[in-house]
C-alpha positions as CSV (number, residue, x, y, z in Angstrom):
1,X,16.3,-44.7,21.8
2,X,14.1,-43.5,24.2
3,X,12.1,-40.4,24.7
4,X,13.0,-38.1,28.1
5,X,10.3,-38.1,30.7
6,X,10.5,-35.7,33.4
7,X,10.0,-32.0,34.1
8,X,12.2,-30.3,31.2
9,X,10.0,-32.3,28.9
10,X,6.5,-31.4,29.9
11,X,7.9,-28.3,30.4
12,X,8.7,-27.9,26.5
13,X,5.7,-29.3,25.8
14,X,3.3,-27.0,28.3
15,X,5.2,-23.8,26.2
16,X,4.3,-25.6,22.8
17,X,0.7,-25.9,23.4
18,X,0.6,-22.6,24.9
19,X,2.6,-21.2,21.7
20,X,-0.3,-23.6,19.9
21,X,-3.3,-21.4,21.7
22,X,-1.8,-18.4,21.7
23,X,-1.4,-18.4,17.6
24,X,-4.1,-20.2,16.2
25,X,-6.8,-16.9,16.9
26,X,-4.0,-15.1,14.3
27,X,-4.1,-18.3,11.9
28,X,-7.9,-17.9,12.0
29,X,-8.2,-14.3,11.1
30,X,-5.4,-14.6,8.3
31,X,-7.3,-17.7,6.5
32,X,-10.7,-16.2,6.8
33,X,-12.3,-15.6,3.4
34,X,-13.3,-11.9,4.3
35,X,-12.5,-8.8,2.3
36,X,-9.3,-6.8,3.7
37,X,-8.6,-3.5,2.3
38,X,-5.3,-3.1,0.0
39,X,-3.4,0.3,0.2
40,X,-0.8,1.3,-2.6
41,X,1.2,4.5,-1.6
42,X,3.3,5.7,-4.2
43,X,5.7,9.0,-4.8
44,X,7.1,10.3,-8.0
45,X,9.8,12.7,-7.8
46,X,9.5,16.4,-8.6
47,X,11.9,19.5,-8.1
48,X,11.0,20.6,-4.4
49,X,11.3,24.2,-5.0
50,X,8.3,23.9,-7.2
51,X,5.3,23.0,-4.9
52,X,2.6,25.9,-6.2
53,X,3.7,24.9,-9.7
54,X,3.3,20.8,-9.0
55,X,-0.1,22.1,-6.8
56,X,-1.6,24.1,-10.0
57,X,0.0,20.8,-12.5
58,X,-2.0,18.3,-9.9
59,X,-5.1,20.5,-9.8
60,X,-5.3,21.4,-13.5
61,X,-4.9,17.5,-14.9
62,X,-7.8,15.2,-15.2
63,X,-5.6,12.4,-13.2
64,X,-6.8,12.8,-9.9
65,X,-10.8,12.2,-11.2
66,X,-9.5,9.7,-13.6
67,X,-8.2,7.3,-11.1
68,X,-11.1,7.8,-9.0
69,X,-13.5,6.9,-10.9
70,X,-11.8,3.6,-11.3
71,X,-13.8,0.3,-10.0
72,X,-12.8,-0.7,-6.6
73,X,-10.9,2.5,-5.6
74,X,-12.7,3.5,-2.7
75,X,-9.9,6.7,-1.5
76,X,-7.1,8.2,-3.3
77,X,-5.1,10.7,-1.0
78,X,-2.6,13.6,-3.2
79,X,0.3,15.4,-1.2
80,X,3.6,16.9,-2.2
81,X,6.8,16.9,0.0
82,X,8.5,20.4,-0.2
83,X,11.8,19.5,1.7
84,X,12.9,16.6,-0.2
85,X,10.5,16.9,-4.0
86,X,7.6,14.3,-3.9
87,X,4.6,13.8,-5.0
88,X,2.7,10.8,-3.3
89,X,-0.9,9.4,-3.8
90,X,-2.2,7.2,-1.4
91,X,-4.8,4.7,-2.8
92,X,-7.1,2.6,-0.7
93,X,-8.9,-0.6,-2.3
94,X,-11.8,-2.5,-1.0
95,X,-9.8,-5.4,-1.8
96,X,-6.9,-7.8,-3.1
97,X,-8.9,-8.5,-6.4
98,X,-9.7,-4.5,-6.9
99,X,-5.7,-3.9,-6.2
100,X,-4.3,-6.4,-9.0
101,X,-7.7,-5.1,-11.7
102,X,-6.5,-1.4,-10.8
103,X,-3.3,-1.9,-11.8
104,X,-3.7,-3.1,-15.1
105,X,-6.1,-0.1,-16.2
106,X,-6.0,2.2,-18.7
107,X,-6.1,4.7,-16.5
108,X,-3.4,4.0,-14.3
109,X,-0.8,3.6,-17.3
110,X,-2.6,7.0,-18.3
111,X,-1.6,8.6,-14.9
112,X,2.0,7.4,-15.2
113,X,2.9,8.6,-18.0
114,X,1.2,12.2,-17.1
115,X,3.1,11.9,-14.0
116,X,6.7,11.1,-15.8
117,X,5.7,13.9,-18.4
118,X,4.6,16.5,-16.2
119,X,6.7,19.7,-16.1
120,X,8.9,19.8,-13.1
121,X,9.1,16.0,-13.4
122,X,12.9,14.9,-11.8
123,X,13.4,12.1,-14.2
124,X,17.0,11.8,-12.1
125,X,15.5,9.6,-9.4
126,X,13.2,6.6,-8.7
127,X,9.7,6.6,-7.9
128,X,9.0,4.8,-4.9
129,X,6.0,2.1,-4.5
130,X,4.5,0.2,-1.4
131,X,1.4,-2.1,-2.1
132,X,-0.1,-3.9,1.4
133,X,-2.5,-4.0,3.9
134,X,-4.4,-1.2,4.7
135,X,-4.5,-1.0,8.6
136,X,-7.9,0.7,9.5
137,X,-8.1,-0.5,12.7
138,X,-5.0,2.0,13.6
């Protein structure tokens, strides 16, 4: 068995090492040891024709302060969706490590269950969770 020579070949092998060059800068900044914010977005569902009532529920509770003044939460974002009945909050963490301790606080499991209790509360359908990356340089 012997290996082809010729132009095909070292063709292949010039797109390989320029593959190679091209990636490694992206394999660098994924295995550096720095910090990268974490976002969590997350939206409960409420009855849509009930925004000032959700508003005044959102803006009466202690949930919004409670969560934070949690370690590591450095933003946490509140909106409701009138057409389609959500209520989202938008976290931002300074990092992995903040993330995963935020999620196992008091606090949070405090904030769900105020959430699932609240008043106009649509226990009918699913809340919706995205944990990732937070993109600031977009």
């Amino acid at each position: 068995f012997s290996r082809a020579r010729g132009p095909r070949s070292s063709m292949l092998a010039r797109i390989a090492s320029q593959q190679s060059r091209l990636l490694r800068p992206l394999a660098v900044r994924h295995m550096s040891g720095e910090a990268r914010p974490m976002t969590r977005f997350v939206q409960y569902p409420f009855d849509k024709t009930k925004m000032a009532e959700v508003r005044a529920w959102v803006n009466d509770s202690d949930m919004p302060a409670s969560v934070r003044a949690e370690t590591g939460v450095k933003d946490v974002e509140f909106s409701f969706c009138p057409g389609e009945g959500w209520l989202a909050a938008r976290y931002i963490f300074n990092d992995l490590d903040d993330m995963v301790a935020f999620l196992g606080t008091d606090a949070l499991e405090k904030a769900k269950k105020a959430v699932s209790t609240a008043p106009h509360y649509d226990s009918s359908r699913e809340v919706h969770e995205f944990k990732g990356f937070y993109l600031k340089e977009v």
